[in-house]
N, C-alpha and C positions, 0 to 999 in steps of 0.2 A: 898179326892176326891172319889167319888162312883161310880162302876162301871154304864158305859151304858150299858150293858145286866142285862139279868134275872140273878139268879143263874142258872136255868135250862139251857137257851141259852150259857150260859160260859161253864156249865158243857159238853153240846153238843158239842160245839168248839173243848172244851182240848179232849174230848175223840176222835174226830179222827185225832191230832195230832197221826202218824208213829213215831214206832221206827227203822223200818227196811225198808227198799226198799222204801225209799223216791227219790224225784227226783235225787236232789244234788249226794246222790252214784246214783242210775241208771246211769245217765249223767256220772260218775265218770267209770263205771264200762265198759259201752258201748264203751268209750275212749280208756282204756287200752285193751279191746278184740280185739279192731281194728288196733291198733298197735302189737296184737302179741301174748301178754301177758296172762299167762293161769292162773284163782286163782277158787278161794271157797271163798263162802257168809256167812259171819256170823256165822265163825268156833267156833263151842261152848269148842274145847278141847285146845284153846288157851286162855290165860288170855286175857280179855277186851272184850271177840267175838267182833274183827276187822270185819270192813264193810266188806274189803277185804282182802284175807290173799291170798299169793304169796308162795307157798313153796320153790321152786325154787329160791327164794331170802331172803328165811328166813325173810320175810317183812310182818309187817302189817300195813296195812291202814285203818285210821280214817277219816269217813267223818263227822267232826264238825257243827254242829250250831253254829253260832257264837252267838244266844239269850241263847239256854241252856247251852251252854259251855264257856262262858262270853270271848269272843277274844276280845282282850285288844285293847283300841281307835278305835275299832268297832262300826257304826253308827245303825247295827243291833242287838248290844248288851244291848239297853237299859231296864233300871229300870222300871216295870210296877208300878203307880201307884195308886192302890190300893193293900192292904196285903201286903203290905212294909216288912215287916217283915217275913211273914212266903216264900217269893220272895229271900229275903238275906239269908234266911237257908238252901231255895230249892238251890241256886246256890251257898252257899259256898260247900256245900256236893258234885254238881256236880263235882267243881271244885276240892275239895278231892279226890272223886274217880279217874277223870284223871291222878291225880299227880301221886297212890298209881299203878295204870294200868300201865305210861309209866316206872316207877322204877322197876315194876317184869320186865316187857317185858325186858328190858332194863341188869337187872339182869339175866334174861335168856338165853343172847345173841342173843333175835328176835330185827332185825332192825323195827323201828318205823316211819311212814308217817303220817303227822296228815294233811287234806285240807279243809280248812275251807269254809263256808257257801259262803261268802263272795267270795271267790276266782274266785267259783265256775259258778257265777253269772256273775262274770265279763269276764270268760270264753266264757259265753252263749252269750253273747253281743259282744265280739269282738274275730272274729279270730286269730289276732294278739298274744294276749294274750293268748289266747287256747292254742297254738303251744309254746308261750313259758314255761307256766307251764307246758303240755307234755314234753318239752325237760328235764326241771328240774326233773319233775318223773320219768323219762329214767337217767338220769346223778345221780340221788340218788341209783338207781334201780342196775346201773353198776359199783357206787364208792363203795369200801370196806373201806374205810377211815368212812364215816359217818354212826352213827347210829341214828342218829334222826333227824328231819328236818320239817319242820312245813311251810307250803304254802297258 
């Protein structure tokens, strides 16, 4: 199947797809200030530069894509098709680098939050929801039992 854009028009697109301060953390980061929570953006002297890093909780937080970071029976993780192929390289890699990020971190003794795209979304749409994934990043935030946790 061939794309409906130009090359030019695709190339427009992807280039101002955000790596940093995208909504999903905004929304994510706005949350946790208003509950309390004091961090750093995109700490580059931690392994993965976490969206959010928490010192105080020796925590970092990932705000996932569920399309670049392939979140499994995710309805926004689907397969583009067109370049099938160089699509399955692009995201088996991604998926590599996450794996290689949460086992330093992990290795390290930094607790790890990973909140997916998805979550995030369904956040924005219902309060219900909002309040109880807050509670769950507060209850991760305050357990020392858990070091990794995926929302």
């Amino acid at each position: 199947m061939t794309d409906i854009k130009s090359p030019d028009e695709r190339s427009r697109n992807m280039s101002r797809i955000r790596s940093r301060d995208t909504k999903p953390e905004e929304y994510i980061r706005k949350k946790l200030f208003h509950m309390g929570y004091r961090y750093r953006k995109n700490v580059n002297n931690v392994y993965g530069h976490p969206d959010v890093w928490l010192a105080k909780y020796n925590t970092a937080i990932f705000v996932h894509g569920c399309f670049w970071h392939r979140h499994v029976d995710c309805k926004y993780a689907y397969m583009p098709k067109s370049r099938i192929e160089f699509w399955q390289n692009k995201f088996r890699k991604n998926v590599e680098r996450d794996s290689i990020v949460k086992n330093n971190l992990l290795e390290q003794g930094i607790r790890m939050l990973i909140i997916w795209e998805c979550t995030i979304r369904k956040m924005m749409k219902s309060p219900e929801t909002e309040q109880e994934v807050l509670s769950q990043v507060t209850d991760f935030l305050k357990s020392s039992s858990c070091n990794y946790e995926e929302l």
